[in-house]
KEKOLNU-491814 format. One record per residue (C-alpha): x, y, z. Coordinates in steps of 0.2 Angstrom, whole numbers, plus 5000, padded with zeros to 4 digits. Layout:
<atoms>
XYZ ...
</atoms>
This chain:
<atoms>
500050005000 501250144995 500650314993 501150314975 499650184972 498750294983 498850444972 498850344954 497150264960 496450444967 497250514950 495950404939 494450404949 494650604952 494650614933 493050544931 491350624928 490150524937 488850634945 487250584956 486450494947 487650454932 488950354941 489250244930 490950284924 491650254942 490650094944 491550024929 493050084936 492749984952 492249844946 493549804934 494749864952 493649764961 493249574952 495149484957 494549524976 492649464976 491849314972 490349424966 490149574960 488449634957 487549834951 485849854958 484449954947 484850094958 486650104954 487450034969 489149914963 489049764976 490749664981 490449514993 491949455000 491249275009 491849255028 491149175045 489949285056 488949435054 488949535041 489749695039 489449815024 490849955019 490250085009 490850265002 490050344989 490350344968 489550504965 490150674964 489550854968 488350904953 487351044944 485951044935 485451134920 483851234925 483451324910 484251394895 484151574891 483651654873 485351704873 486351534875 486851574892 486151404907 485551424924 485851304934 485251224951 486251134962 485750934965 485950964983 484851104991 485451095008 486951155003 486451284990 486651445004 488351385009 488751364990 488451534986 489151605000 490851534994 490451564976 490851494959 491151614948 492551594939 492651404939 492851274926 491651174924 490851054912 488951024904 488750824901 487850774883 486750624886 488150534879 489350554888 490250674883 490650854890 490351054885 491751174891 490851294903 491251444916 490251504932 490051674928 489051834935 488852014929 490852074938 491552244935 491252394925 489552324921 488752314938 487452434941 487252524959 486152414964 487152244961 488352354970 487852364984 487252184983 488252074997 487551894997 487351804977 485851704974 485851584961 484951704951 486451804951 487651654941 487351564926 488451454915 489351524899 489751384888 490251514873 488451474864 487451644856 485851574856 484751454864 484551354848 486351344847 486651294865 485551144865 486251074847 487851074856 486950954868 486251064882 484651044887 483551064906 484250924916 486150914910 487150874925 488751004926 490150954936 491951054939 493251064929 494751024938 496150914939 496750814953 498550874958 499950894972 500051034982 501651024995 501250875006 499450855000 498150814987 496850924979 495350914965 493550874963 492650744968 493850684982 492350674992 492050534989 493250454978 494450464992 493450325003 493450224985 495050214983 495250145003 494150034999 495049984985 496549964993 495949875009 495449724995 496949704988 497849695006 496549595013 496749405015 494949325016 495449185027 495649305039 494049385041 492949385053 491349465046 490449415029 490949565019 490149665007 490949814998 489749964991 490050104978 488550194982 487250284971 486650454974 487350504993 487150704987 485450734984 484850614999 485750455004 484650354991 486150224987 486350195007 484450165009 484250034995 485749925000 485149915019 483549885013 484249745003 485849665011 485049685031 486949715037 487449675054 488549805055 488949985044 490450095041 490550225030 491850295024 491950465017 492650635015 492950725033 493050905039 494751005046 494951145055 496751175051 496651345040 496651525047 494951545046 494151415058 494551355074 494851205079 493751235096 492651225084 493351075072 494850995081 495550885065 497350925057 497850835039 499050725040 498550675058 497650515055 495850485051 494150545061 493050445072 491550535070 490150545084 488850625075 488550735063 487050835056 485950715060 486450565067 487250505083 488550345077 488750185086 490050225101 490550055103 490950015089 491950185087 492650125103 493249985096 494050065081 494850205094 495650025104 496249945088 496950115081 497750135098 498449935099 499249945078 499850115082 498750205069 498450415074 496750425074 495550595078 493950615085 492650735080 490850805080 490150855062 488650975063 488451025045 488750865038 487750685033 488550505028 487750365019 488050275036 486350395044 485450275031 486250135039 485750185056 483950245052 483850055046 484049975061 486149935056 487249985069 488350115060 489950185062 490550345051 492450365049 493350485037 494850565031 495050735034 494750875020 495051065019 493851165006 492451025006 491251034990 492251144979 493451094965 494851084975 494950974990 496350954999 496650805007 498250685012 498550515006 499250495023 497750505032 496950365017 498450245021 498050235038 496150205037 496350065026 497549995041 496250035053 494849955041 495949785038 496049785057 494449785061 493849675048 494949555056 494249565072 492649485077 491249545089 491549455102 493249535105 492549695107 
</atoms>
């Protein structure tokens, strides 16, 4: 597990367009990764990509997400110019606050294929007094400039109400981290990934099934539709965490560092996760020497609150992230190394040694 393989995998997955809904291209991806490790793989109609790995006892289900922050066209203006929506309206007021204007981005053609776009917004000279002295942005106030001069033009390019957009950006190093779109959640991937090729299926002590889930964005609808299905004993998800470690936040208020191991999280937006079985992942992290932080999330859901509202004991561990939903994540691969250590360990260690 070097952290060159780390990087190639997080390379090819980050380049990938697969947006909610459209995840496809990942889910190949996985299951062509994935098939030397399982003795079956499986898609369900929803989208999720299945791997079970057979083993004694309960079963466990790991999961992290295939889908990717996403756009949607909204409507197409006489002028060529695309309003857009955001697939995941509880974030749409923090998303403006940050802003996109200025960012790459690309519209998807039903076939697969991509329209270069900007995030633009009146800027400048042109503003009048009013905009101005305007402080907050609305959506109203961006739209999407793919270069089109007409709404007739724009749509036999392939735009139409209902493309997905998705950034533009390319996964790269920055100093002693990573960066991109869509690390959320193609980092968790890529340790699941990697805990199948280092795992040894004689050694497990859980019947193991490995999830690339559908849809987490808009609602957790991947995460509902595989509990519903598989009945798991036990859940973890793993996904993109939060960091306090910039200027600008404190970490009173999010106490996790990059680089300092990955987050046990208590609860989050909506949930409260299973504390022994976070115990248990604390005692194993402590015994293999594996840094491991602890946090509360308040502005934040997992796949793993579907878990949980279906009766699965769930647990939510994830490797810190600056800049969450924006096309460039930060992350370390660090941090990914030493989850899927703490995720072999705890595969490979059955219940009743909690």
């Amino acid at each position: 597990m070097s952290e060159e393989s780390y990087w190639e995998m997080l390379q090819a997955l980050c380049t990938l367009d697969a947006p909610s809904g459209a995840e496809k291209p990942v889910t190949n991806w996985l299951e062509e990764a994935w098939r030397p490790y399982a003795a079956r793989i499986e898609r369900q109609g929803i989208g999720n990509l299945v791997a079970h790995v057979p083993g004694p006892g309960r079963r466990l289900l790991l999961c992290a997400h295939a889908d990717e922050l996403c756009f949607m066209v909204r409507y197409v203006e006489e002028s060529g110019f695309l309003r857009v929506a955001m697939n995941h309206p509880a974030d749409s007021k923090f998303a403006i606050g940050f802003s996109y204007v200025g960012v790459a981005a690309r519209v998807l053609r039903d076939d697969g294929t991509a329209i270069p776009a900007l995030f633009a917004s009146s800027t400048g000279h042109v503003l009048t007094e009013q905009q101005r002295a305007k402080t907050e942005k609305t959506w109203d106030d961006i739209f999407l400039d793919i270069g089109a001069r007409s709404r007739a033009e724009a749509m036999s390019w392939g735009a139409h109400v209902g493309s997905k957009v998705v950034f533009a950006a390319a996964p790269q190093r920055l100093g002693h981290y990573v960066t991109g779109k869509a690390l959320d959640d193609r980092g968790g991937l890529v340790v699941l990934t990697q805990l199948l090729q280092a795992l040894n299926p004689a050694e497990l002590a859980y019947d193991l099934y490995v999830v690339g889930t559908a849809q987490e964005e808009p609602g957790l609808i991947g995460s509902d539709s595989i509990c519903l299905a598989l009945k798991p004993d036990y859940a973890i998800a793993i996904d993109i965490g939060l960091a306090g470690d910039v200027p600008t936040t404190s970490f009173a208020h999010m106490p996790v560092r990059l680089g300092d191991g990955p987050t046990l999280v208590y609860r989050d937006g909506v949930a409260i996760y299973d504390e022994e079985m976070i115990g248990v992942l604390a005692r194993l992290a402590d015994e293999s020497n594996i840094p491991v932080q602890r946090a509360l999330f308040y502005t934040y859901g997992s796949d793993a609150i579907a878990c949980l509202r279906s009766g699965v004991r769930a647990a939510l561990v994830a490797f810190p992230t600056r800049y969450t939903h924006t096309p460039f994540e930060a992350a370390s691969l660090a941090d990914m190394r030493a989850l899927t250590s703490l995720l072999q360990r705890f595969v490979t260690t059955p219940p009743a040694a909690w």
